[in-house]
C-alpha positions as MATLAB code, in Angstrom:
seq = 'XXXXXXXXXXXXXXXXXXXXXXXXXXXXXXXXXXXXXXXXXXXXXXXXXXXXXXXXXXXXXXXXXXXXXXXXXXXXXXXXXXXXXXXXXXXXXXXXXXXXXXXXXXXXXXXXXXXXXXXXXXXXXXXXXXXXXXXXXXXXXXXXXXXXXXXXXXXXXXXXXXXXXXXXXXXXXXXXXXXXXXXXXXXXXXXXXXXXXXXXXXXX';
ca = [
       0.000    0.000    0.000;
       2.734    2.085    1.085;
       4.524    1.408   -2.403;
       0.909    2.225   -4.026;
       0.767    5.483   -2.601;
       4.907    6.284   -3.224;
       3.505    5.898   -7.032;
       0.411    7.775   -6.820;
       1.301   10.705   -5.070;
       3.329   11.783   -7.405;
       1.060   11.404  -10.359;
      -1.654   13.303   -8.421;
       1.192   16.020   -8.001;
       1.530   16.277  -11.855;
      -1.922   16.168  -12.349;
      -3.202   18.798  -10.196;
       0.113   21.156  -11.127;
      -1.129   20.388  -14.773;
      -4.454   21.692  -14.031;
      -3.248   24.984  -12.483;
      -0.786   25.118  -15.599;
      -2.300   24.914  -18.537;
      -5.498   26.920  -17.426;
      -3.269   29.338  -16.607;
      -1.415   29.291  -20.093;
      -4.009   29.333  -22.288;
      -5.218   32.592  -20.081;
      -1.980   33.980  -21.535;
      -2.483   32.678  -25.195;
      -6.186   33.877  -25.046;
      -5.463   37.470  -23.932;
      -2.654   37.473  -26.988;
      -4.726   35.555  -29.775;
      -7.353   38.645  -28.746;
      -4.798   41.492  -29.106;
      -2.644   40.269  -32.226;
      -5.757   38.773  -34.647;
      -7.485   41.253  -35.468;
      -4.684   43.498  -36.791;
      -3.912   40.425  -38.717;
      -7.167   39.765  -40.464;
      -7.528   43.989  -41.203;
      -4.090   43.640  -42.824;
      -5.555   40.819  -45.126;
      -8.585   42.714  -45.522;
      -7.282   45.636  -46.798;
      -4.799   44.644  -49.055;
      -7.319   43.331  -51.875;
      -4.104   42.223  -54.388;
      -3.716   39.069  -51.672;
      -6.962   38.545  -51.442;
      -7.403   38.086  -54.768;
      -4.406   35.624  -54.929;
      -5.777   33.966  -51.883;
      -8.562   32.990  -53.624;
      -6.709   31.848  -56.622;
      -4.581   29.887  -54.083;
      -7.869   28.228  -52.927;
      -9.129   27.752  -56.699;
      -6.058   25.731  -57.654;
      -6.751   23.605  -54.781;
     -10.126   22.656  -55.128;
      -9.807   21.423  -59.076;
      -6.760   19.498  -58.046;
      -9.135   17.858  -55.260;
     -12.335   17.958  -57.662;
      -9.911   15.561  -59.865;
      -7.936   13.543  -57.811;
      -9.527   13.655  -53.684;
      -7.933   14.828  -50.690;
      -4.751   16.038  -50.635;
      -1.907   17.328  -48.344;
      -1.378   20.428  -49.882;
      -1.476   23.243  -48.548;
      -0.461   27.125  -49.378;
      -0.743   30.516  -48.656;
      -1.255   33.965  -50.644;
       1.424   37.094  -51.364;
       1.846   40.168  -53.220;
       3.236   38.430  -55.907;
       1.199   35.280  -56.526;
       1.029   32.508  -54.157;
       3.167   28.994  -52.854;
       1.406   25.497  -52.899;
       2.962   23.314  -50.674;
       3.064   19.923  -50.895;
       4.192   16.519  -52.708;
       2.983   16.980  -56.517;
       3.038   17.837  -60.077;
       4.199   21.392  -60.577;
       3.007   21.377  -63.499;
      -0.102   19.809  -62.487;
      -0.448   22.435  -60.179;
       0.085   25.280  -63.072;
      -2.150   23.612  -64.828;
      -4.659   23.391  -62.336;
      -4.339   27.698  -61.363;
      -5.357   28.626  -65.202;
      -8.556   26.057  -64.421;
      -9.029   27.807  -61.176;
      -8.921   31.285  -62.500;
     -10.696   30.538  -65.481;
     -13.697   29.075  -63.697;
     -13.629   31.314  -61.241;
     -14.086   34.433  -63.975;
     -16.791   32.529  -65.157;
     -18.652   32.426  -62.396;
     -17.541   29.930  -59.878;
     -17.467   32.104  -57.020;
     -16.926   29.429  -54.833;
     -14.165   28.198  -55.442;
     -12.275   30.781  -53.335;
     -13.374   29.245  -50.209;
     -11.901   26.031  -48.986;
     -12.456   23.799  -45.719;
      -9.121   23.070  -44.394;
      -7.901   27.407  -45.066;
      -6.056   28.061  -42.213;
      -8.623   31.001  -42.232;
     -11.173   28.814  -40.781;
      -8.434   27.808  -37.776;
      -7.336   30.973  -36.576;
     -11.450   32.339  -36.908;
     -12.110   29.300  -34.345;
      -8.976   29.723  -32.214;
     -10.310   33.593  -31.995;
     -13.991   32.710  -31.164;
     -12.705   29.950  -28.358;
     -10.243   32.386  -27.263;
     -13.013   35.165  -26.825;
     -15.449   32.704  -25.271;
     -12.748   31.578  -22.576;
     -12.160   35.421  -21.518;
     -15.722   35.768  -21.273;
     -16.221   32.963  -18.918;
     -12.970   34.040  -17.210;
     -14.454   37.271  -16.463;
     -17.747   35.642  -15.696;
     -16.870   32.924  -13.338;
     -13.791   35.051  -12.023;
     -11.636   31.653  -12.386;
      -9.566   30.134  -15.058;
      -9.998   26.356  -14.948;
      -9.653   23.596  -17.325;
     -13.581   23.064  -17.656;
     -14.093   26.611  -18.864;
     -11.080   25.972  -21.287;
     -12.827   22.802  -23.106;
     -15.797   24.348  -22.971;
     -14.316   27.239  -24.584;
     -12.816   25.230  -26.973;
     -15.760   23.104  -27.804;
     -17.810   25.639  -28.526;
     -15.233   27.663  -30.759;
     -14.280   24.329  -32.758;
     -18.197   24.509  -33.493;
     -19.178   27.759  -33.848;
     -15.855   28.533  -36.250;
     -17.287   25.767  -38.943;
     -19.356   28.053  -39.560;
     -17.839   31.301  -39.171;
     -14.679   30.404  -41.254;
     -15.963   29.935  -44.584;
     -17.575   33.659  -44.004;
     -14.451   34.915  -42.783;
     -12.919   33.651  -45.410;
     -15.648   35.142  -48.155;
     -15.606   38.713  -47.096;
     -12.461   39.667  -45.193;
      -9.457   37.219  -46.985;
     -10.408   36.415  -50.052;
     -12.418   38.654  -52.918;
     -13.361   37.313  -55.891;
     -12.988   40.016  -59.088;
     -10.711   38.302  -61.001;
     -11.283   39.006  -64.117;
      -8.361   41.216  -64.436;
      -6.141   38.976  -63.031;
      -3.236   36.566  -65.085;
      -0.979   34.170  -64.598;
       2.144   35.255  -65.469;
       4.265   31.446  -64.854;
       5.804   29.522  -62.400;
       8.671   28.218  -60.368;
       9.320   24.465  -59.138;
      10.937   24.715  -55.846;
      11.368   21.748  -53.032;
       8.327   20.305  -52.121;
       6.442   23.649  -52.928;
       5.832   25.742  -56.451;
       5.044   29.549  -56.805;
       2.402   30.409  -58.708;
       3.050   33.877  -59.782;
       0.275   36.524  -60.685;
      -0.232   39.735  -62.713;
      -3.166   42.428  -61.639;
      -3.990   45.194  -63.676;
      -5.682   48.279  -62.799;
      -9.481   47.190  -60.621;
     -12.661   49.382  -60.185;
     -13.460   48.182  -56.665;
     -16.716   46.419  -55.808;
     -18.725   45.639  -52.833;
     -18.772   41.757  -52.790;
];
């Protein structure tokens, strides 16, 4: 029994210490998700020339899925064009941004929005982060409980909120003035890169 308890207590330690910890951590992380993301999604949202190659990112993406299923692949938009990262074809992947954009300036709005955009993660990390300081300010306590909770009900609510975050603050849609200029095979990723000529701005 003796030896029993030798094992336990220590175990009980950790757990307990664990938590005080990790309540206490994710206090920290919510309080600086809070402060730092929305100066990052304004900065996205008001430079439209990403946005628009954020979308395209997202286009190339979806044919390449449309055709052959889920992939790994994953990317992200910049002044210039945008990377796809990932095990394949470059020039499968060329291939597949001139489908993108094409469709896309025919119509197929929705392609810009895809399920696994880190857009969707950091708009659920945000809404669990905001729900957490709410209850923290609520219940006057930080406690594991509040943070699953918190987390539970981001996870769910950001399904849903992602796909708009993604359709009205980091991606837009008027492509139609938008080329693709080429591209460059690089290790395990290839940059697409784009050309924009002069836009008249519209209210999406």
């Amino acid at each position: 029994m003796i030896i029993l308890l030798f094992f336990l207590l220590p175990l009980l330690f950790y757990a307990l210490l664990l938590m005080w910890l990790v309540p206490l951590g994710y206090t920290v992380q919510s309080f600086m998700t809070l402060l730092t993301m929305p100066g990052q999604f304004f900065k996205i949202a008001t430079n439209r020339t990403i946005r628009r190659n954020h979308a395209l990112e997202h286009a190339t993406v979806n044919v390449i899925e449309e055709r052959y299923g889920l992939t790994h692949l994953a990317g992200y938009a910049t002044e210039e064009g945008f990377v796809i990262r990932g095990i394949a074809d470059p020039e499968m992947i060329y291939n597949a941004s001139k489908i993108g954009l094409s469709r896309m300036q025919n119509g197929e709005k929705n392609l810009a929005i895809h399920q696994r955009c880190g857009t969707s993660l950091a708009a659920s990390n945000f809404l669990a982060s905001l729900l957490f300081v709410i209850l923290l300010f609520s219940t006057k306590q930080a406690n594991i409980w509040s943070m699953f909770l918190a987390l539970i009900l981001g996870s769910f609510t950001g399904s849903f909120v992602g796909p708009l975050t993604q359709k009205y603050i980091t991606t837009a849609t008027d492509l139609d003035k938008v080329e693709i200029m080429g591209y460059t095979p690089e290790l395990r990723q290839v940059t697409i890169y784009t050309k924009q000529s002069e836009f008249e701005y519209v209210i999406e």
